[in-house]
VEXGUMAR-578300 format. One line per 10 residues: number of its first residue (from 0); for each residue y, z, x of C-alpha. Coordinates in pm, 1 decimal, decimal comma. Layout:
BEGIN
NUM = Y:Z:X | ...
***
This chain:
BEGIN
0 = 13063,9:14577,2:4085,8 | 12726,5:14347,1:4082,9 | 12531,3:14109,0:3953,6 | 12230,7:13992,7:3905,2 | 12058,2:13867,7:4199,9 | 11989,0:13517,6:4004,5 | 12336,1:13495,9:3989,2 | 12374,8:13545,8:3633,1 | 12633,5:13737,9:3485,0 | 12591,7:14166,1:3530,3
10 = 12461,7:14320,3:3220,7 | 12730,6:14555,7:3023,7 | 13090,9:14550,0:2948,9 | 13355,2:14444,9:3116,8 | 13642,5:14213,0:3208,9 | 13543,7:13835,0:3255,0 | 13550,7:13798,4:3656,7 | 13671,5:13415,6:3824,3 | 13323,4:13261,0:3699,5 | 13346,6:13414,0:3345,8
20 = 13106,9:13676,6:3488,1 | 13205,5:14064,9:3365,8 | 13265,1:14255,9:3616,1 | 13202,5:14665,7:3608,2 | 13202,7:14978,3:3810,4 | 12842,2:15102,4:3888,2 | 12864,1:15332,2:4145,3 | 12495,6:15376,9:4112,9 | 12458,0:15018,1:4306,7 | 12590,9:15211,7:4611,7
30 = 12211,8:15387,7:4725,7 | 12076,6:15007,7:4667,3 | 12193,7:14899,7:5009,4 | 11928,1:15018,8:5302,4 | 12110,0:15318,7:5526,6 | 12106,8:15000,9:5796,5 | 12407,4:14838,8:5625,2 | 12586,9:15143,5:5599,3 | 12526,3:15207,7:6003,3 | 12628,0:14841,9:6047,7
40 = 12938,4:14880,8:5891,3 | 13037,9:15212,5:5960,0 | 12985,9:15185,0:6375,6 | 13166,7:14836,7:6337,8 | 13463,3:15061,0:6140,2 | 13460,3:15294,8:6421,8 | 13446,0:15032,9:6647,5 | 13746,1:14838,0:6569,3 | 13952,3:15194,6:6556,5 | 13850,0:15297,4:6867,0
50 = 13963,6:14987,0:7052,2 | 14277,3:15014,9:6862,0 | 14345,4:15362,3:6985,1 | 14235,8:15172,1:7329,8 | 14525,0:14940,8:7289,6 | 14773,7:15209,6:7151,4 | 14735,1:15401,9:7504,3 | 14751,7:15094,1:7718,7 | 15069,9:14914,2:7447,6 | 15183,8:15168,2:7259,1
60 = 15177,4:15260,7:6898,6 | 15286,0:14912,9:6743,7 | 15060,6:14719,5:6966,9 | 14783,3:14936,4:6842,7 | 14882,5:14924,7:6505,0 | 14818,0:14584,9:6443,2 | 14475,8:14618,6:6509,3 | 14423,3:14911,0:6277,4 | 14540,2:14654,8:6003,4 | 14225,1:14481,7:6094,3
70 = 13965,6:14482,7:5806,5 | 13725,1:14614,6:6009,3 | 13433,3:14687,1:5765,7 | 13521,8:14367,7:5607,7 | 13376,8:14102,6:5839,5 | 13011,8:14339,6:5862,3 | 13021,6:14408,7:5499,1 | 13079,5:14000,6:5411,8 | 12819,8:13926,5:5684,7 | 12577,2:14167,7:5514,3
80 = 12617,8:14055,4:5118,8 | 12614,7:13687,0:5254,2 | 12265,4:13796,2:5407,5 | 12120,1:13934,4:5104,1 | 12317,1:13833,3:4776,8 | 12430,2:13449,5:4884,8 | 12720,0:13304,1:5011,4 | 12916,6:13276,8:4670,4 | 12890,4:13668,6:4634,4 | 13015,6:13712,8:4978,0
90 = 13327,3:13464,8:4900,2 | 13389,9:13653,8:4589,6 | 13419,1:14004,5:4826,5 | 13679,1:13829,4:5070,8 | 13888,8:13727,8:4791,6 | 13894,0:14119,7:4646,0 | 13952,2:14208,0:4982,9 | 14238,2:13916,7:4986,3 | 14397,7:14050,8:4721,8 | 14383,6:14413,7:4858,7
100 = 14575,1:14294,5:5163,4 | 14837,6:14162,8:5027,1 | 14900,5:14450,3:4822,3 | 14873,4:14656,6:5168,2 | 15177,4:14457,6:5296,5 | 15358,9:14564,1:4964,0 | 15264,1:14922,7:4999,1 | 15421,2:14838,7:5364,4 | 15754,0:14703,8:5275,2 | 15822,0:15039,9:5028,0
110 = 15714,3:15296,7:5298,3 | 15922,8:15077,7:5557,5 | 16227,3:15043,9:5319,3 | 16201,5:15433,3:5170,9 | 16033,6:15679,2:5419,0 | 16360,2:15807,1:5591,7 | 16553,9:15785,1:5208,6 | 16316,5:15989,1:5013,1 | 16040,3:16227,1:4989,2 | 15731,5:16148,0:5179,5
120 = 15532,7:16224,6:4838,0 | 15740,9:16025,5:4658,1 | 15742,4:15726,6:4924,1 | 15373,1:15729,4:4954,3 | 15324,0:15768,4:4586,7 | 15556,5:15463,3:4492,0 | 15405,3:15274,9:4750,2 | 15010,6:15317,7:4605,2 | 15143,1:15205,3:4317,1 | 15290,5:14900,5:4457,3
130 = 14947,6:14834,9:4610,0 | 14747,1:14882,4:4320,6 | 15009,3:14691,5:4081,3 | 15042,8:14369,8:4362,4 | 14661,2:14367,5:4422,2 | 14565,2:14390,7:4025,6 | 14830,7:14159,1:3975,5 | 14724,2:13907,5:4244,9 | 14385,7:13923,8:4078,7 | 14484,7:13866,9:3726,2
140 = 14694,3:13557,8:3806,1 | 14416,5:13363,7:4014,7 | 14166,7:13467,1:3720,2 | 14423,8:13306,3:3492,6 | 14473,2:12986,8:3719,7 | 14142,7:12920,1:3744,8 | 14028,6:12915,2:3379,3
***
């Protein structure tokens, strides 16, 4: 998803985004960013894993699993577009990411509640769903409150 770096609306089609922008899949936009970024936010990634495998050994598992909820390319990636695309495009990435979240802890609650009832495929596959529904959901009702 982009935009112009003016801040005007992306060319193309598209769904109207928060600020009546449309907003679009170009995966071509992913060689723009300099192999830096990627680094950046790939060691910080691997970073924040690695200390929660740190804390797993020294807590245990659910110790260490609250830091692997951590969205760990997140804070390098908002850091980054704030950098080169402005503040407002960086705010507009934590509120995606926002809604992602809170479709993770859906996706949580329907692993936690069928795991041991039903099919791992089954629980895993319901539960992506519940993610992408909650998230897309999420997104549509904020767009809507905000008009």
């Amino acid at each position: 998803m982009s935009a112009r770096r003016d801040g005007g609306p992306a060319p193309g089609d598209g769904r109207p985004s928060q600020d009546g922008r449309k907003v679009r899949l170009r995966l071509g936009e992913l060689r723009r960013p300099p192999m830096r970024d990627w680094a950046v936010r790939f060691a910080f990634g691997a970073g924040v894993s690695a200390l929660a495998g740190v804390v797993s050994v020294l807590a245990g598992p659910r110790a260490g699993g609250l830091f692997l909820a951590f969205p760990a390319i997140l804070l390098a990636s908002v850091t980054l577009i704030a950098k080169e695309e402005g503040v407002r495009q960086a705010g507009q990435d934590v509120g995606g990411a926002t809604f992602g979240a809170l479709g993770l802890i859906g996706f949580a609650v329907v692993v936690a509640l069928t795991v041991t009832v039903w099919p791992l495929w089954l629980s895993l596959t319901i539960a992506t769903l519940t993610w992408a529904a909650l998230s897309l959901a999420l997104y549509a009702a904020v767009t809507r409150l905000r008009r």
